[in-house]
MMTF fields as JSON, N, C-alpha, C and O atoms, coordinates in Angstrom:
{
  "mmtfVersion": "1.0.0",
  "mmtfProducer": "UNKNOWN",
  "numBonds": 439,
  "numAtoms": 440,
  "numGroups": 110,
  "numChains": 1,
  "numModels": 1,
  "chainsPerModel": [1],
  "groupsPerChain": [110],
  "chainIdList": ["A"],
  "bondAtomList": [4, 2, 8, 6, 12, 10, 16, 14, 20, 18, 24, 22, 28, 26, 32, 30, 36, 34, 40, 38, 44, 42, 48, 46, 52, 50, 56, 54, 60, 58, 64, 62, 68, 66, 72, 70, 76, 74, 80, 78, 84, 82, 88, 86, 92, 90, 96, 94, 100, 98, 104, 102, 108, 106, 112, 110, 116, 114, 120, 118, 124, 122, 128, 126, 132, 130, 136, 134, 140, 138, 144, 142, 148, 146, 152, 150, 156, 154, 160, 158, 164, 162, 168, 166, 172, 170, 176, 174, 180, 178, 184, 182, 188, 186, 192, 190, 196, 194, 200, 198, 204, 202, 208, 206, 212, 210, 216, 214, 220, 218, 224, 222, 228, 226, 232, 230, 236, 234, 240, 238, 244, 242, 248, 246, 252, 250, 256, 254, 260, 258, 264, 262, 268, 266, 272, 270, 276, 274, 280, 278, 284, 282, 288, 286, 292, 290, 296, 294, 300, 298, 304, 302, 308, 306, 312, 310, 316, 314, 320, 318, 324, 322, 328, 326, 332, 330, 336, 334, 340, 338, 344, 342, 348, 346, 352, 350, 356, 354, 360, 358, 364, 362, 368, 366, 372, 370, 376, 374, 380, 378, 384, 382, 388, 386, 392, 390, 396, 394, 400, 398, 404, 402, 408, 406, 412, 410, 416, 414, 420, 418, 424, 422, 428, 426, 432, 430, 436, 434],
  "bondOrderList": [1, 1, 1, 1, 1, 1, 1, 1, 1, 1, 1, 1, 1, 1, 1, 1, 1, 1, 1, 1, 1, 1, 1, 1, 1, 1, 1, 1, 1, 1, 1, 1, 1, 1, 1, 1, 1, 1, 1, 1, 1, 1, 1, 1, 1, 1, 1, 1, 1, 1, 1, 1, 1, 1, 1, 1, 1, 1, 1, 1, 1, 1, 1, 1, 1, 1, 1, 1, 1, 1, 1, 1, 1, 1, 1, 1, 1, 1, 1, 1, 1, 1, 1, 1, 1, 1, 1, 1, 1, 1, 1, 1, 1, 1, 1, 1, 1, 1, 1, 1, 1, 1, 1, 1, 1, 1, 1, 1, 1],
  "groupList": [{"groupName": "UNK", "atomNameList": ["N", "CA", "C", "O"], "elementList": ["N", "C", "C", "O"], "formalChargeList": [0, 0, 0, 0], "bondAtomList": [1, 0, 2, 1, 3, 2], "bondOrderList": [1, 1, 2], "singleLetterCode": "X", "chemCompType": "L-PEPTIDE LINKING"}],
  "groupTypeList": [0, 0, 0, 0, 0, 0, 0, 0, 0, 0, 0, 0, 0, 0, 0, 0, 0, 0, 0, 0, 0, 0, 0, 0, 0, 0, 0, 0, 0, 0, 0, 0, 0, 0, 0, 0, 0, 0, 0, 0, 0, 0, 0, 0, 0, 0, 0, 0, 0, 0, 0, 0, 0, 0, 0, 0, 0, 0, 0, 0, 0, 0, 0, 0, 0, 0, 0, 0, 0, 0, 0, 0, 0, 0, 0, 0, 0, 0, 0, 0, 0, 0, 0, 0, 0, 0, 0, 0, 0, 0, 0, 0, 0, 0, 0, 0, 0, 0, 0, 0, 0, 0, 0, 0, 0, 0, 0, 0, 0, 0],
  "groupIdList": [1, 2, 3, 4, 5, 6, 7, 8, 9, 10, 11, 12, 13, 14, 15, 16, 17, 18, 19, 20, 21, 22, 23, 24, 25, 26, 27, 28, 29, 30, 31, 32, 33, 34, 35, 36, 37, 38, 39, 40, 41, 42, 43, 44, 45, 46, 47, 48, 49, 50, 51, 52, 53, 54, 55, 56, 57, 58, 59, 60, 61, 62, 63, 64, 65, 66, 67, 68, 69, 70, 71, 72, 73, 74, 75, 76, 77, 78, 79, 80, 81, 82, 83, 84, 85, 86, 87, 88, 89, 90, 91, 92, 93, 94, 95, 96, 97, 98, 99, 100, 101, 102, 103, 104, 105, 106, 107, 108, 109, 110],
  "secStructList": [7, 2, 2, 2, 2, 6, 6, 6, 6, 7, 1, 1, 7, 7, 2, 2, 2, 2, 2, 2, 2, 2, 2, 2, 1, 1, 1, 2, 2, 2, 2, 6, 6, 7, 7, 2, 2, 2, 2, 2, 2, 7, 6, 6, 1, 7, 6, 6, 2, 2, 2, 2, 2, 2, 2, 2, 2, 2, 1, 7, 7, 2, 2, 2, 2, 2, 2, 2, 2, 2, 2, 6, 6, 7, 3, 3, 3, 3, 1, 1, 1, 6, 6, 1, 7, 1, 4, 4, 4, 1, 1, 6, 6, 7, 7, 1, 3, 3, 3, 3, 1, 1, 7, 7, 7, 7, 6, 6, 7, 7],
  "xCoordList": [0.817, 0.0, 0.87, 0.72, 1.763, 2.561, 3.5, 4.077, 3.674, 4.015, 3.457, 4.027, 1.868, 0.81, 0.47, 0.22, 0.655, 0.629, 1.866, 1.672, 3.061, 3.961, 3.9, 4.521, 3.118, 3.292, 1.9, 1.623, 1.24, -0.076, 0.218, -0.654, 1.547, 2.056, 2.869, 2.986, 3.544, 4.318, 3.881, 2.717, 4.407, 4.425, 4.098, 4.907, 2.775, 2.757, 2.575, 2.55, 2.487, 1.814, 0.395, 0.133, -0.452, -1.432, -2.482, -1.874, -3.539, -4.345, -3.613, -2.655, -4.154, -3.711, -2.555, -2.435, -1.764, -0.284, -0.196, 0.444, -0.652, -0.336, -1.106, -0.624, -2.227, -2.729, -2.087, -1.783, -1.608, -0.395, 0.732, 1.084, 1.262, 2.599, 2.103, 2.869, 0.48, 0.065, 0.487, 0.768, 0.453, 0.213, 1.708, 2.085, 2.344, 3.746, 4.578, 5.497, 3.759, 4.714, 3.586, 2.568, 3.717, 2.72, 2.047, 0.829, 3.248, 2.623, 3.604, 4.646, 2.934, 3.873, 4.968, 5.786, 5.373, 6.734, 7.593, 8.788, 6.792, 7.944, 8.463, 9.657, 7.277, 8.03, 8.963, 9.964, 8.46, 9.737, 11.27, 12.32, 10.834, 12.324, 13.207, 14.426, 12.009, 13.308, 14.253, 14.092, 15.219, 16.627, 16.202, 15.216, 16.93, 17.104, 17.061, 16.082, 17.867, 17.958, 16.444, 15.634, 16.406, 14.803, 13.498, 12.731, 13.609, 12.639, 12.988, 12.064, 14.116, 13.933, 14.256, 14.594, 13.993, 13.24, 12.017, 11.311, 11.781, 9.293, 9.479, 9.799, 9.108, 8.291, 7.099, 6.65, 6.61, 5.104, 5.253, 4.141, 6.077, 6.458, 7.425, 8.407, 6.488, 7.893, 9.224, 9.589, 10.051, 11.269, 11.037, 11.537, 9.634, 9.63, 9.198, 9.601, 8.05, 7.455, 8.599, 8.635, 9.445, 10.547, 11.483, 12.536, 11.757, 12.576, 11.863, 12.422, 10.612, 9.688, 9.686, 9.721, 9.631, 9.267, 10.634, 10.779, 11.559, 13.455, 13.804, 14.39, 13.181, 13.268, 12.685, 13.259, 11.63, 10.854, 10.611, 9.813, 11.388, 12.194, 13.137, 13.259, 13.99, 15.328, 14.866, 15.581, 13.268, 13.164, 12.299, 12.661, 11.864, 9.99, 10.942, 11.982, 10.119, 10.421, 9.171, 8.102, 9.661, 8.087, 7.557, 6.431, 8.756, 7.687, 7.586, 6.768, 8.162, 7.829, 6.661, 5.86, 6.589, 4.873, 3.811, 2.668, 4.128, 3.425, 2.776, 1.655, 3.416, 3.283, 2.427, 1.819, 2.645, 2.154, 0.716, -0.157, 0.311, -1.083, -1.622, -2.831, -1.045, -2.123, -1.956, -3.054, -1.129, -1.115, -2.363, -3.005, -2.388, -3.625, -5.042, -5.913, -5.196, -6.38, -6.471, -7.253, -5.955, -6.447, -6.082, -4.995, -7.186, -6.825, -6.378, -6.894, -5.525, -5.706, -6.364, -5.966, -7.005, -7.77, -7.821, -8.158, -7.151, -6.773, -8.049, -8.656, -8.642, -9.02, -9.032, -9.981, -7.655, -7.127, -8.291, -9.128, -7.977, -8.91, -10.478, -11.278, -10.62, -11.99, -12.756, -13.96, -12.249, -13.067, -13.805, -14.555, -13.259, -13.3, -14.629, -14.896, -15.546, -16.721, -16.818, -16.116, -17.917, -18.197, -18.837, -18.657, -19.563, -20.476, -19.589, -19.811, -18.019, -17.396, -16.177, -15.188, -16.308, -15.152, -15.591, -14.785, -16.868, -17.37, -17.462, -17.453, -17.551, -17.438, -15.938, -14.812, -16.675, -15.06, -14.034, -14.479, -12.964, -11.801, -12.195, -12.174, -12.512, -12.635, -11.208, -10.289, -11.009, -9.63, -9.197, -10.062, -7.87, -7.191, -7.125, -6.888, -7.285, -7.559, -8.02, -7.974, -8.525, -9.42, -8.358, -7.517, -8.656, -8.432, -9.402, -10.445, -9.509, -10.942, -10.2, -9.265, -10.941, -10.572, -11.946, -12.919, -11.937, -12.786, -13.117, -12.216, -14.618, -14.558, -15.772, -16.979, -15.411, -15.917, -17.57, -17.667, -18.751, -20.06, -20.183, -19.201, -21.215, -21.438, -22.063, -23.092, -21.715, -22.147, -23.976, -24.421, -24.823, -26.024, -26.662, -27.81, -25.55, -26.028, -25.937, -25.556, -26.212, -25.642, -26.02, -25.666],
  "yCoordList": [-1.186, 0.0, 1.262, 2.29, 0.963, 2.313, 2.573, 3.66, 1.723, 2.103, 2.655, 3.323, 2.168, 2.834, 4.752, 5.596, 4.76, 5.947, 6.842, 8.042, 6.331, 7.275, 7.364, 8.308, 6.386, 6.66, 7.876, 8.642, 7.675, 8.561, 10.019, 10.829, 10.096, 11.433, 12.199, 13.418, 11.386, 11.735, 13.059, 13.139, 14.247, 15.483, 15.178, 14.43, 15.795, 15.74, 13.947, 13.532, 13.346, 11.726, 11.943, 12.073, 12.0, 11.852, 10.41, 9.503, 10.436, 9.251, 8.604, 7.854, 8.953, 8.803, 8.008, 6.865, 8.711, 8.337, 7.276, 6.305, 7.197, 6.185, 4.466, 3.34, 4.854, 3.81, 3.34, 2.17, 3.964, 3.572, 2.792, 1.704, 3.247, 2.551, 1.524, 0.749, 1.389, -0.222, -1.534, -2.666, -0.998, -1.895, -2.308, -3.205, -1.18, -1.951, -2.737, -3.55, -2.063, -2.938, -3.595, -2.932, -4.542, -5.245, -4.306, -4.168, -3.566, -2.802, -1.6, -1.488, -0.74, 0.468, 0.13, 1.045, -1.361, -1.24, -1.847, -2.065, -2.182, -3.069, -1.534, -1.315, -0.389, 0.758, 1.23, 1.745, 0.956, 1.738, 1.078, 1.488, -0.107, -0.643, -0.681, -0.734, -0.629, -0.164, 0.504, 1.724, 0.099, 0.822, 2.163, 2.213, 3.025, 4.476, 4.063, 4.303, 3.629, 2.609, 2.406, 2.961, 1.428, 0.865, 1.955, 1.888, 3.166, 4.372, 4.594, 4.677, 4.737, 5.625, 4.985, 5.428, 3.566, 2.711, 2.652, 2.272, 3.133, 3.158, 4.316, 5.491, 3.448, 4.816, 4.936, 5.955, 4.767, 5.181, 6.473, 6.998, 7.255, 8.017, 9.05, 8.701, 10.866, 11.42, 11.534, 10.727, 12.416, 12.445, 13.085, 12.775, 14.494, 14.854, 13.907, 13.892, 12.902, 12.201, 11.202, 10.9, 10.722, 9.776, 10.72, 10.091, 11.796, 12.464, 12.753, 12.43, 13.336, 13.265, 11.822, 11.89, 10.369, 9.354, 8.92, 8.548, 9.05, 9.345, 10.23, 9.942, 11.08, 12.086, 11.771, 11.918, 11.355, 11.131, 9.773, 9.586, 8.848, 8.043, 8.086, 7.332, 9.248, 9.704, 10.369, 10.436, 10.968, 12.498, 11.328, 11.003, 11.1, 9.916, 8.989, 8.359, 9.188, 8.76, 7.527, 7.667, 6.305, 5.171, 5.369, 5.818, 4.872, 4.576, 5.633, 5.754, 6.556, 8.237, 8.874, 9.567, 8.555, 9.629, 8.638, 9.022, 7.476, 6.938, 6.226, 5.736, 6.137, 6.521, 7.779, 7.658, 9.013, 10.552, 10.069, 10.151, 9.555, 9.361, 8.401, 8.517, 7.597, 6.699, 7.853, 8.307, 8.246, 8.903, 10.501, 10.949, 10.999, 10.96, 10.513, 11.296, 9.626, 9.18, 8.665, 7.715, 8.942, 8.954, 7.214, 6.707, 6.432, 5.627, 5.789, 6.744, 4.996, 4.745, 3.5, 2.364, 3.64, 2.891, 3.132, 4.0, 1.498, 1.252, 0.567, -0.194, 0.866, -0.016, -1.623, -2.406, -1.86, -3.029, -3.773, -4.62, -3.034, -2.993, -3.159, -2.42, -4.454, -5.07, -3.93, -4.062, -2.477, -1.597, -0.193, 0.765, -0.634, 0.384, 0.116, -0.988, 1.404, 1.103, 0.433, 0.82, -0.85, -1.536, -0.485, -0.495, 0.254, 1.427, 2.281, 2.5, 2.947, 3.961, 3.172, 3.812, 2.046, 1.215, 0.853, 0.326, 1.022, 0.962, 2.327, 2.198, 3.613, 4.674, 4.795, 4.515, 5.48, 5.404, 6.374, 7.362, 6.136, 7.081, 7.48, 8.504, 6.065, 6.159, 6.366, 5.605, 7.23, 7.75, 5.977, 5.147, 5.721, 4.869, 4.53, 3.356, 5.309, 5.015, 6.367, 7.39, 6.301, 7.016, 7.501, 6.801, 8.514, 9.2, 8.954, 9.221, 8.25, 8.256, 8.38, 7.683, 9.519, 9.708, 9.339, 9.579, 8.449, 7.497, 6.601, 6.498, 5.721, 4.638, 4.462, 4.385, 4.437, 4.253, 3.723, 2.99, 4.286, 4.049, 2.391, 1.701, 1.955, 0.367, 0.355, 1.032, -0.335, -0.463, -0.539, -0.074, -0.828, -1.016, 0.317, 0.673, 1.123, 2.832, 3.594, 4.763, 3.117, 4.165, 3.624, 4.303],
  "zCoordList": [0.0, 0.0, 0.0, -0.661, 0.846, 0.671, -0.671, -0.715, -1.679, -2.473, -3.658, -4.521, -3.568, -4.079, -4.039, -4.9, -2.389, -2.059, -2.47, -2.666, -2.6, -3.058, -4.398, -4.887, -5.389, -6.868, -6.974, -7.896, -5.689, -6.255, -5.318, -5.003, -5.006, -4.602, -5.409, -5.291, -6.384, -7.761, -7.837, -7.447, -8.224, -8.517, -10.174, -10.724, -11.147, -12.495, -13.322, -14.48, -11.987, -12.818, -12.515, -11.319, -13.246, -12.591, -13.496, -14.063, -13.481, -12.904, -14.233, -14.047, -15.864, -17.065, -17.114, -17.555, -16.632, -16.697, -15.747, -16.152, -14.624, -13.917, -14.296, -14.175, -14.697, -15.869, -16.492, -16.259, -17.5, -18.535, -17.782, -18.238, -16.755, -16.058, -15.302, -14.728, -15.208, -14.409, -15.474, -15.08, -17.204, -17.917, -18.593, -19.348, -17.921, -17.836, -16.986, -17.081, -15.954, -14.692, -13.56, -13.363, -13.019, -12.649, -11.35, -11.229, -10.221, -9.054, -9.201, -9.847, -8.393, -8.188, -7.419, -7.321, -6.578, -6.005, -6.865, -6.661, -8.082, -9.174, -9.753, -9.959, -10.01, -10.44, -9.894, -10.392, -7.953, -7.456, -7.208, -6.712, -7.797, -7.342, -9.074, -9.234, -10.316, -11.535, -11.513, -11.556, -11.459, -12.009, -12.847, -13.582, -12.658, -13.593, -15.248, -15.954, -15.564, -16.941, -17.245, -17.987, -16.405, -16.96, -17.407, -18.368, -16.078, -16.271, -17.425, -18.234, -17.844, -19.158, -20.478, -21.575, -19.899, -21.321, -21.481, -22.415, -20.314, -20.877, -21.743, -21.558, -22.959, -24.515, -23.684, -24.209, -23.156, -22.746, -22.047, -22.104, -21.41, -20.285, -21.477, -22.132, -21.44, -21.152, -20.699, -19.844, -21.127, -20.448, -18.708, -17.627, -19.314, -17.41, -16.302, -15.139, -17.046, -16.313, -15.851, -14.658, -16.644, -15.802, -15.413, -15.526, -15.039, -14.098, -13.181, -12.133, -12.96, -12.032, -10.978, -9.749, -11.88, -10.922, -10.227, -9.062, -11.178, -10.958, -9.013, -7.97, -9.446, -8.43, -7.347, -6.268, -7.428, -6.324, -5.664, -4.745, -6.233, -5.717, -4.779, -3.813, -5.179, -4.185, -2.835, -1.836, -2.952, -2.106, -1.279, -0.148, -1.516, -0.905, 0.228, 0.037, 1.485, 2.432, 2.592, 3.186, 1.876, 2.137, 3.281, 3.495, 4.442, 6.081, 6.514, 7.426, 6.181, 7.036, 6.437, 7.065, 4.946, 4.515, 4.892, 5.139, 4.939, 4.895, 6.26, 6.119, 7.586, 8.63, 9.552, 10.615, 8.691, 8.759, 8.274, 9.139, 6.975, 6.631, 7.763, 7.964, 8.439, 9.381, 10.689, 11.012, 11.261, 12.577, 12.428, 13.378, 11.146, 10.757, 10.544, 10.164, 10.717, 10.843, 9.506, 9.473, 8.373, 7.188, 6.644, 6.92, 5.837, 5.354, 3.744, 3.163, 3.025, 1.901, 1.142, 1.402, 0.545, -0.169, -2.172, -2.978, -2.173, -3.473, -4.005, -3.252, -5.678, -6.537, -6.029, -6.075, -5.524, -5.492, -4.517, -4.828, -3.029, -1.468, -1.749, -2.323, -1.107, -0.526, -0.254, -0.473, 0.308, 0.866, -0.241, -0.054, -1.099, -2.064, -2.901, -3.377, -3.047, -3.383, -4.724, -5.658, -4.884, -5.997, -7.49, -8.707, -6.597, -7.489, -8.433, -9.624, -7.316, -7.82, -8.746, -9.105, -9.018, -9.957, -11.106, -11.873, -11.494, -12.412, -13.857, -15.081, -12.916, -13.802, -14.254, -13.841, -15.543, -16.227, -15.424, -14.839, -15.416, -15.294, -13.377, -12.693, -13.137, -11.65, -10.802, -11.105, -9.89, -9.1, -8.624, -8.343, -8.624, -8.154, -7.14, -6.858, -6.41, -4.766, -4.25, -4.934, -2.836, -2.127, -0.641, -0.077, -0.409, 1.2, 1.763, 1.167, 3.353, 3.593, 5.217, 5.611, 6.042, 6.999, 7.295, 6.58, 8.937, 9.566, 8.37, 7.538, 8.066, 7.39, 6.084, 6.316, 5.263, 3.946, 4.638, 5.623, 3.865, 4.149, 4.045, 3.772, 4.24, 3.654, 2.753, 2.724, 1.798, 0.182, 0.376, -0.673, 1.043, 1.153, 1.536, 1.271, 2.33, 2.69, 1.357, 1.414, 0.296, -0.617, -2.287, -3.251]
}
């Protein structure tokens, strides 16, 4: 999960783009663990967009941002997650995952 959350903190990737890089690489920690080399063999990806994910690789603190979002209260919630509404995965160009501070409604409230 937390590597989810740092690809969906990327400065200038946004949902589009990160689509595109699901269908290259199986998870966002397979992205984060490519070699420099490799980033900038995806034709799918600008040059900013792989200096962007380049970069923020180096700067991205996994257990520290990602630590800060739970001592927050805040959950993340992936596409991936059991918790993530059935309704909102269906529309197109549905967000990748969700912020949900306290707890997602129950699918029957809604």
């Amino acid at each position: 999960m937390k590597y989810e959350y740092w690809m969906n903190q990327i400065p200038g990737i946004f949902l589009k783009t990160r689509n595109k890089i699901r269908h290259y690489v199986k998870s966002a920690k397979e992205l984060y663990e490519l070699s420099d080399c490799m980033i900038d063999a995806m034709t799918l990806l600008t040059k900013a967009e792989k200096n962007r994910i380049k970069q923020s690789k180096k700067q991205w603190d996994l257990e520290k941002e990602y630590e800060k979002l739970g001592k927050m209260g805040i959950s993340f919630v992936t596409r991936e997650d059991g918790r993530y509404p059935k309704k909102l995965i269906k529309i197109p160009d549905a967000p990748d995952a969700l912020y949900v501070k306290g707890t997602l409604p129950d699918e029957n409230d809604y």
